[in-house]
N, C-alpha and C positions, 0 to 999 in steps of 0.2 A: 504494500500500500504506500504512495509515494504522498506525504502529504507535505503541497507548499508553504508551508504553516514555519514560518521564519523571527516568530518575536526573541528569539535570540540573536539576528546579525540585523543591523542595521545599515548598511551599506553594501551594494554588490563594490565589489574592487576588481581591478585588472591586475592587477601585477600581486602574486603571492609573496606573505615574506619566508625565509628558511625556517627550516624544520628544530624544533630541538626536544626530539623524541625521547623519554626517560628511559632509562636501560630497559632493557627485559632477557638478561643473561641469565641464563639457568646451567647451575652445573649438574644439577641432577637427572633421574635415567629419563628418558623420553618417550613418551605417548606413543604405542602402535599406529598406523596412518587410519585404521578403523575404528578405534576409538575416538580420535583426534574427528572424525566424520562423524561420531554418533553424538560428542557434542556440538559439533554443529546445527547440528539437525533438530537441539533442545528449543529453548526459552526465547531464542534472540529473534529479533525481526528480520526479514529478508533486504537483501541487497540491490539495487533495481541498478539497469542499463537499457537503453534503447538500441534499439537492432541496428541503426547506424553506428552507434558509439561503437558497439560490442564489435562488428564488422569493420571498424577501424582498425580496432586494439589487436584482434586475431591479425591483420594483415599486419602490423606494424612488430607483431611480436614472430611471425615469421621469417622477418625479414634480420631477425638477430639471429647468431649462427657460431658456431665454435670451427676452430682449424678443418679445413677440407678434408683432410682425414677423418677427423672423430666423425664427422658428416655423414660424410660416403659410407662406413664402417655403423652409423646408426638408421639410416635410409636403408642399408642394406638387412640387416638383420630385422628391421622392423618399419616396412614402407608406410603403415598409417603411423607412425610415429611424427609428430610436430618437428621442425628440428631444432627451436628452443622450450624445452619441455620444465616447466616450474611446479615439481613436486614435494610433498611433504616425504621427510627422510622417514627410513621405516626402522627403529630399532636405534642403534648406537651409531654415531660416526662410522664412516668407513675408511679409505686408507689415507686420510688425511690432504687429500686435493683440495683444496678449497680455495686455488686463486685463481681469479676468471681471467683467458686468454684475450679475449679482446674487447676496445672500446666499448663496444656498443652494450654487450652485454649488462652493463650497469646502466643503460636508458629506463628500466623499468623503475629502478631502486630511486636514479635521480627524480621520474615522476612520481613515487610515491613521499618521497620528503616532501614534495609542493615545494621547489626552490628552481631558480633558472641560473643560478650560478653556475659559474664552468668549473667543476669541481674536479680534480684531477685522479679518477677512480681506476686508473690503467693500473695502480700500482698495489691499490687496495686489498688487505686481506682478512681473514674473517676477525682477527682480533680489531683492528680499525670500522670495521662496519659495527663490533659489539661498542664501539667506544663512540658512536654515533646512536646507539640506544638500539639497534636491530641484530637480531643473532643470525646468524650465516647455516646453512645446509652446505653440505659437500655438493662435489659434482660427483654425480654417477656414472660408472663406467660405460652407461649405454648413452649417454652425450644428456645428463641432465644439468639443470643449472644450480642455478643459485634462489634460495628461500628466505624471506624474511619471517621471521616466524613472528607468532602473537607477541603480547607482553606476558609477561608472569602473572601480571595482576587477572587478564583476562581468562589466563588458563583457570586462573583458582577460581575465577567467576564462573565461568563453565563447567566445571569440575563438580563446583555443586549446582549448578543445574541437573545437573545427571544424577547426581546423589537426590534430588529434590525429587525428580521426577520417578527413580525409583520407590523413592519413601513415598510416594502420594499415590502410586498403583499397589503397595502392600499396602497400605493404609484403606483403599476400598475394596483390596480383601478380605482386611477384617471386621471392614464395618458390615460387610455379605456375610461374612461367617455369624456376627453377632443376629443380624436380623432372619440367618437360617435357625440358629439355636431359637431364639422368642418363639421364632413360628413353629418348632418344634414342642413346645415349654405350652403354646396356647395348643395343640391338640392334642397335647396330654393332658391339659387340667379340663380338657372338655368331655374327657373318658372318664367314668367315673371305675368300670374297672382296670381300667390302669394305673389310674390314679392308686388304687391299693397295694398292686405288687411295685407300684413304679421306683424308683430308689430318689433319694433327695438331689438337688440342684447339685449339679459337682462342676466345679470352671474346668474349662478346657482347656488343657495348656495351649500354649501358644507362643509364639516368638514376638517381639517387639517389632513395629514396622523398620525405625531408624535402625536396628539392627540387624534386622533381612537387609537393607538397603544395602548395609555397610559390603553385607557377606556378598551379596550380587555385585557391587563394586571391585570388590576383591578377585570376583569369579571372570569378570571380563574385563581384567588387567584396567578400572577405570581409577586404580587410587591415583592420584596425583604424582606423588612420589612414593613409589612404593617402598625405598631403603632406606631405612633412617639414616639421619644424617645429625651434625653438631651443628649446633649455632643456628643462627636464622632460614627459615624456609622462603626461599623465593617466589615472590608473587602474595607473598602475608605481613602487611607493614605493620607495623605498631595502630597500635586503637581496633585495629580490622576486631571486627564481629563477629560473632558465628552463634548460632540458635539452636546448637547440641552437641552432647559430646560427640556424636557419629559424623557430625560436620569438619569436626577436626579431625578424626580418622582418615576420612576421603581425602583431604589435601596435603596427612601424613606429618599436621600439628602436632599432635600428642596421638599415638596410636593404640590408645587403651580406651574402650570407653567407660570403664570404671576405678580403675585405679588414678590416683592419687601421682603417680613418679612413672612418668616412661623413662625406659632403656634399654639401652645395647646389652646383649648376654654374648656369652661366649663363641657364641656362633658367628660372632663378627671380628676375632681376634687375629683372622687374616688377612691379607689384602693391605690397603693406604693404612689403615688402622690396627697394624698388627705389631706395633711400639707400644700400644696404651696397657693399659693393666684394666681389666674390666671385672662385672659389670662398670657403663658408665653411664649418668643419669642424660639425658637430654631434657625433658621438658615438666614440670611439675603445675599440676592444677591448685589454685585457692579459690579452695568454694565452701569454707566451713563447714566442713565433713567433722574436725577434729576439735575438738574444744581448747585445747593449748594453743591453737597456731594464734600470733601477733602477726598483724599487717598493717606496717607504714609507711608503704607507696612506694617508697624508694630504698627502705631496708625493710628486711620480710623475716619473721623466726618462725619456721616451717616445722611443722613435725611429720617425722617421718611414718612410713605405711605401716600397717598391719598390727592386729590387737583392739581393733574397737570393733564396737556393737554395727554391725551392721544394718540391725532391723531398723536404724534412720535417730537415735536418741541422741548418736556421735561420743558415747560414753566407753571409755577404755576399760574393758575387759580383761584383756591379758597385756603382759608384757612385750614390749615388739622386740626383734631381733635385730643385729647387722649383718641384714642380708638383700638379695633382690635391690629394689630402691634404695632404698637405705645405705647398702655399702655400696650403690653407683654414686650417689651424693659426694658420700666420702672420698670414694676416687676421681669424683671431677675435681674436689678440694684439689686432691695435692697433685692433681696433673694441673691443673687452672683453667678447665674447661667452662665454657661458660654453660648455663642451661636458662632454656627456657621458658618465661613464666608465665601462665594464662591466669587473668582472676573471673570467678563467675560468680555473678548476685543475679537476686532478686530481680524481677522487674514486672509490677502487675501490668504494663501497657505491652509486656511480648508474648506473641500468643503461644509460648508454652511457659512462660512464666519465670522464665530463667535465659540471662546473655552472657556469654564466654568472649570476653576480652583480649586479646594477645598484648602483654603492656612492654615485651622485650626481653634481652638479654639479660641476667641476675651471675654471678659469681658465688661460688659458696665460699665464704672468709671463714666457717668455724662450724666445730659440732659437738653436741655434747650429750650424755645420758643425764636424765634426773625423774624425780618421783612426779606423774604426774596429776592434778588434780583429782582424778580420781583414784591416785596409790598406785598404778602400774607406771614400769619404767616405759618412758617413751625416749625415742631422740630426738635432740631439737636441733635442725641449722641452722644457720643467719643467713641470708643471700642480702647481697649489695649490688644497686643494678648499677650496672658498666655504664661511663662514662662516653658522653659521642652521640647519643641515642636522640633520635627526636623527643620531645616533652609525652613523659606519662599522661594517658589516656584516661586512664579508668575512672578519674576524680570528673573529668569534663563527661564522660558519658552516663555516671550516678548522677552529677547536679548542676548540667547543662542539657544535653541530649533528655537525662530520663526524667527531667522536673521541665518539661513542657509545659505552657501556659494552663492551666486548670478553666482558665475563661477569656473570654475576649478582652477584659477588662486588663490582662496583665500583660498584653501585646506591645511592645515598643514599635514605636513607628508606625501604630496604626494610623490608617487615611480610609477606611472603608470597613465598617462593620459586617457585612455582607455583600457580597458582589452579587452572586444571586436573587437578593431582596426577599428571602423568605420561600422562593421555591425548593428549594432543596431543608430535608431533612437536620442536616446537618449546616450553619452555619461556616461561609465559608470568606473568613478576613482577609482582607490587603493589607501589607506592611511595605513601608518606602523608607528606607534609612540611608537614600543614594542621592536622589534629588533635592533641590535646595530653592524655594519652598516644595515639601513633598507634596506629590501629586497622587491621585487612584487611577486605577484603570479606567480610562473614558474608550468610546468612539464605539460602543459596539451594546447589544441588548441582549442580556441572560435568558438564556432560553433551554431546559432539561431537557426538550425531546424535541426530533428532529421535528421541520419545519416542511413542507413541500411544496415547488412550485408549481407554478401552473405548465400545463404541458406533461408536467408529470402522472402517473397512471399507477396508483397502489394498487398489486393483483389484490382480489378478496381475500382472507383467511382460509388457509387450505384446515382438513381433517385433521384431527390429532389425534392420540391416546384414548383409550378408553380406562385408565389407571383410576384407581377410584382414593382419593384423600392425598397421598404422595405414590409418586413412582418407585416399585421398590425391585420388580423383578426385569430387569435387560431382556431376558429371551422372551417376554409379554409384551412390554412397552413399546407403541410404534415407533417413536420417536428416538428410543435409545435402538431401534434396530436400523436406523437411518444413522446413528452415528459407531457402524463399526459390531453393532449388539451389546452394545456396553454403554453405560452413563459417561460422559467426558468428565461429572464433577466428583469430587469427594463431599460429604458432607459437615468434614472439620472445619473450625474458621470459622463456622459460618459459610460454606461453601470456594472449594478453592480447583481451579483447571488442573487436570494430571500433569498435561501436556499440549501444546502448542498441534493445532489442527487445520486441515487445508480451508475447513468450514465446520462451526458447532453446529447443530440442529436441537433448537431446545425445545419445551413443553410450549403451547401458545394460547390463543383466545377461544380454541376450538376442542382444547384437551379437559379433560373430566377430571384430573389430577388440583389442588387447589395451590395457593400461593406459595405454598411451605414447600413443594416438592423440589426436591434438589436440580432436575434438570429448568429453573428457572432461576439460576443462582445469579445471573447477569440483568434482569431486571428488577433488581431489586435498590436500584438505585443508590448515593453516594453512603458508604460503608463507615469512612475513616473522617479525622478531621484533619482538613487539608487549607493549606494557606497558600496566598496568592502574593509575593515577594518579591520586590525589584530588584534586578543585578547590575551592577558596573557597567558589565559588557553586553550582555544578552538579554536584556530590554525585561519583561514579568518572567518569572519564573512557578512554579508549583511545589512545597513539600508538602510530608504530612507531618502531624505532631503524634502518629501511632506508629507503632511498629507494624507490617503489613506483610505478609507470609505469601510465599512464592506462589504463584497459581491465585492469589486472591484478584477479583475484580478491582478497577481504579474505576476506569468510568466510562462512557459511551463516547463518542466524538459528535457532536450536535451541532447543527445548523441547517441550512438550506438545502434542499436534495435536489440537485438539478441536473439539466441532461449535458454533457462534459463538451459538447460542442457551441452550449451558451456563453460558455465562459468566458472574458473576455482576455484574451492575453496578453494584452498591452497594458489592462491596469498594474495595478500597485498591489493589489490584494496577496497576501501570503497565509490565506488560510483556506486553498484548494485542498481537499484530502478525494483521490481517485479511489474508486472502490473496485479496486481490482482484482477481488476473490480469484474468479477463472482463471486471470493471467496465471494467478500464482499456484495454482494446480496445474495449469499445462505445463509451466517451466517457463515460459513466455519472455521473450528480452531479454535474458539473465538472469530473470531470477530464480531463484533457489524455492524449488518444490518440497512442500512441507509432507509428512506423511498422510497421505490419502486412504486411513479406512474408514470411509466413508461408503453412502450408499444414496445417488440422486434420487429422488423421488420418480417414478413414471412419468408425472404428469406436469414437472421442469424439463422444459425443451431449453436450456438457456445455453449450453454447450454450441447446439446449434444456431441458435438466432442470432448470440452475439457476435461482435468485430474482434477477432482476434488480434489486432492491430493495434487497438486503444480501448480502456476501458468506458463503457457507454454513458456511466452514471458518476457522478462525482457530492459530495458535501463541502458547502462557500459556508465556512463560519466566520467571514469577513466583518459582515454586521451583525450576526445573533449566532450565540453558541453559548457552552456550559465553560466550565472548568479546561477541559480537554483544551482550548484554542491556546491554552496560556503554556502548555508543556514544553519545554525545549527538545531541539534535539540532543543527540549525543552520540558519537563512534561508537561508546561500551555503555550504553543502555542499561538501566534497570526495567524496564516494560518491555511489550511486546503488543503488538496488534494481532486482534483474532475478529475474523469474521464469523459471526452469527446470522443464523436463521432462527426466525419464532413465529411471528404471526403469518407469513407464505414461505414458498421455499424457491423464490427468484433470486438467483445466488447473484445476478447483475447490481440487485438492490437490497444487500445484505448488509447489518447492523455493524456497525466500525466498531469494536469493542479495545480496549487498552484494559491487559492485565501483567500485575506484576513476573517479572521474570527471575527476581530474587528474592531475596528475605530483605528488607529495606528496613533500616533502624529509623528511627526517629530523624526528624531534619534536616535528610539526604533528600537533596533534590530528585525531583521525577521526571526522567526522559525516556523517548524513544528513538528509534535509529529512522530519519525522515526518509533515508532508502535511494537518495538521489547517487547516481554516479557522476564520478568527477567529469566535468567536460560535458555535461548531461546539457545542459540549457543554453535554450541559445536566447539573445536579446531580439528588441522591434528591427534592428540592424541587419539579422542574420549572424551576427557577431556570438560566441562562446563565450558567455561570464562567467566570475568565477567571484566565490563568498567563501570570507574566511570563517573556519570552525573555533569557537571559542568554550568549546565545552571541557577541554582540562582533562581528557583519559591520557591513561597512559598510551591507550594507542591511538591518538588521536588522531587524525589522515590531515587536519590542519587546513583543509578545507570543506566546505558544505557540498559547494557543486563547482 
């Protein structure tokens, strides 16, 4: 979905400035190239190209070419082979090639900086591109090139996408399994002779979802980093967040999800690390488990594992030993290793109640045994965090981040009580702490639900469901049989998307099911509370002041529904949003086809009627729209666009939906990926403009279009 919706840039410019791309060097093992594709394939928005652009690029990347040998000798052995070929490495390095033969071959790398400087790349090798913030791919022996790979930060973004997206399809197997048990439970109390031989309630064991996830993670090689390692994990800064212990497992944080002290055992005493004396500790959790521990932010007195009450009182039982954890601690002491510290609290606004912190690198300076509180010996260490480090987190995220306004009344900078005026549920304020005197957002009229104009043609309300109170069974429900034979939602959260779909088909005005039913999770209007924020650079902005869980609804995109050839393209308006479901299931222009279990209706001809050229139908939230028109974009996104069907099933004129594509903490702005490709637009001239990106990823491409 490409939407011209630009209240982040305010000026097109011609001329880009240079790139100054933040590292993303990873030493650790690397992602199989199927994995590295199945998260793609998660939470993120698509990528758009016009079949001209795209027909450029393919010709221009032809025309780059390695020595007449490697050529001839890769033509030969593989005639459909491209002969400059940009693939992701599969596995470890291979034999250490990694400096490109000629000029040209760095034209791609030069247009991905966005820079026109003559920059002198003949000489360049993969440690100079990593010192330019991009990691380098070998070249492979059948004449491949050179890869820039993601950032670190995006992989761990991704990484738990895929963790997310498993924990949210165990999660509605067990919410299936619970509502098989009820309905098994209500026909036997409706027996009355079974009721007499029948045996009492007994729970079913079961596995935890976040912990199936972890194990399916594990099962197809998607941990992050799978080998532990010392010191800092790449692509995990200081303050980063994480909403479970199995969230830090996948990206290879702390790989325990219940103990207290990860570490290395002996199984690691070969290799780079076969000088150390082990166990060694790597990373220890604070989350008041233990009643002894002190924590002062920047000096910590830890007690060590093992000996307490586990049933949750955190009362020491027995004695702990120096072993395991405990004697890894010690030997990080007197090697001087650092380890690293996560702290986890409270938090009533996270929907599972509890947020794990990563606040840095700590040193252990000392240890000692003593009697503790409750009469058992424990050990206690001191850890001192190392110096160099960005400022401790944890204090701004307890009484900044998690002490959010309680009311509109405690808003700095407010200029606008409601932007909305009272149609939305929830309250939704403007704050200006940039302009001088501050201003609200003007020039435009609130509006929750789309608008239509004239010309325009709503098909009637097709048949729904015959579900009677909520939908509960997929192989019944007509609706969950058009999406796949399965429900798309969970009902945690308050309902939240497993997974990113070509198209949802939800319950509509024709279904027998009532408002509670989980397949209407997306009309249920604004969820969270969300403020509307001015920036510096990129003109209103959107957060929220709740924590918001991956797969959860944001909001619909609202405005005018009009037909895409009204539009006028010499105005100014930069809130076009194209609705271009089909393209995006044919693969169409570039872009990247979303997984398709889906199932069209018989009685949508849309496949065929529409232009496969351009999409027919577009939303102008120019002068009326909701929330949605104020969103930025961003390279690395936290949302995603999903098309919805509810009240017909014209997939031409399908419902623009925006849902989260991470766990989003409190007063992390909110964007999507607007999906434009570089070099995409052209002006009233004929002329190719180009807008700089000021959204701040680490992988930022540094331009918009």
């Amino acid at each position: 979905m490409v939407a011209s919706s630009i209240e982040c840039m305010n000026a097109v410019e011609s001329s880009m400035p240079g790139s100054d791309f933040d590292s993303g060097v990873s030493n650790g093992p690397e992602m199989e190239v199927n994995e590295s594709i199945e998260l793609e394939k998660g939470l993120g928005t698509e990528r758009r190209m016009s079949a001209r652009i795209r027909k450029l690029k393919i010709e221009k990347a032809r025309k780059v070419c390695y020595e007449e040998k490697s050529l001839k000798q890769s033509e030969h052995s593989s005639p459909r082979k491209k002969a400059r070929s940009y693939q992701k490495r599969k596995g470890n390095a291979s034999n250490g090639s990694e400096k490109v033969v000629e000029d040209k071959g760095f034209e791609i790398v030069r247009n991905m900086l966005g820079t026109d400087e003559a920059l002198d790349l003949t000489n360049i090798e993969g440690g100079e591109l990593m010192n330019l913030g991009l990691q380098v791919e070998t070249v492979n022996s059948e004449g491949g090139g050179i890869v820039v790979e993601k950032s670190t930060n995006l992989r761990v973004k991704e990484t738990l996408r895929l963790f997310n997206k498993y924990y949210l399809h165990f999660v509605q197997e067990e919410e299936q399994r619970c509502k098989k048990l009820e309905a098994e439970r209500k026909r036997s109390k409706g027996s009355k002779e079974k009721n007499k031989d029948a045996p009492k309630d007994r729970k079913t064991p079961h596995k935890r979802p976040d912990l199936k996830a972890v194990s399916k993670m594990m099962e197809t090689n998607g941990i992050l980093y799978p080998t532990k390692r010392i010191g800092s994990i790449p692509g995990v800064d200081v303050g980063y967040q994480f909403f479970s212990r199995a969230e830090m497992v996948a990206v290879g944080l702390h790989r325990h999800w219940l103990n207290g002290i990860d570490y290395m055992g002996q199984s690691y005493c070969k290799g780079e690390y076969s000088s150390y004396t082990f166990p060694l500790a790597l990373a220890i959790v604070l989350s008041g488990q233990y009643e002894d521990d002190v924590d002062n932010s920047e000096d910590v007195v830890y007690t060590g594992q093992g000996g307490n009450n586990l049933l949750g009182d955190k009362h020491q039982i027995r004695d702990q030993v120096m072993e395991r954890g405990n004697l890894g601690l010690k030997n990080s002491m007197e090697q001087c290793l650092p380890v690293r510290v996560i702290r986890g609290h409270d938090s009533k606004s996270s929907y599972v109640g509890r947020v794990y912190t990563y606040d840095g690198l700590y040193k252990v300076v000392q240890y000692w045994p003593e009697k503790g509180l409750s009469g058992y010996t424990v050990f206690k260490f001191k850890l001192k965090r190392l110096e160099g480090q960005p400022d401790l987190t944890t204090n701004q995220v307890q009484f900044i981040r998690g002490r959010v306004p309680s009311s509109v009344s405690e808003v700095r900078g407010l200029v606008c009580d409601d932007i909305s005026g009272g149609q939305e549920d929830v309250s939704i304020p403007a704050t200006n702490l940039v302009d001088d005197p501050p201003v609200p957002p003007t020039g435009f009229k609130y509006c929750k639900s789309i608008q239509v104009a004239d010309h325009v043609k709503i098909p009637v309300p097709t048949f729904g469901c015959d579900c009677k109170g909520t939908c509960i069974d997929p192989k019944i429900c007509a609706c969950a049989r058009l999406n796949g034979s399965d429900f798309p939602y969970v009902h945690r959260d308050g309902g939240r998307l497993i997974e990113a779909k070509a198209v949802v088909f939800e319950c509509g005005p024709m279904c027998s099911c009532g408002p509670g039913c989980v397949n209407r999770t997306s009309q249920r209007g604004l969820r969270y509370r969300f403020e509307v924020f001015r920036t510096p650079k990129k003109g209103w902005a959107v957060r929220s002041w709740d924590y918001i869980p991956s797969g959860a609804p944001i909001c619909e995109y609202t405005g005018i529904l009009k037909r895409a050839d009204e539009v006028d393209s010499t105005s100014e308006n930069n809130y076009i949003f194209d609705i271009d479901c089909l393209q995006t299931m044919k693969g169409l222009d570039g872009r990247e086809r979303r997984l398709r279990d889906v199932s069209m209706p018989s009685d949508s001809c849309a496949e065929e009627r529409i232009s496969e050229s351009a999409p027919e139908f577009c939303i102008d939230a120019g002068s009326t729209g909701n929330i949605a028109r104020f969103i930025n974009h961003s390279c690395e996104p936290n949302l995603f666009v999903q098309c919805v069907l509810s009240s017909h099933h014209d997939i031409k004129l399908a419902r623009v939906m925006l849902f989260a594509a991470d766990n989003i903490p409190p007063l992390q702005e909110l964007t999507y990926d607007y999906g434009y490709a570089l070099d995409s637009v052209m002006g009233p001239d004929g002329k190719i403009q180009q807008m700089a990106c000021y959204c701040g990823a680490a992988g930022c491409r540094k331009r918009l279009f």
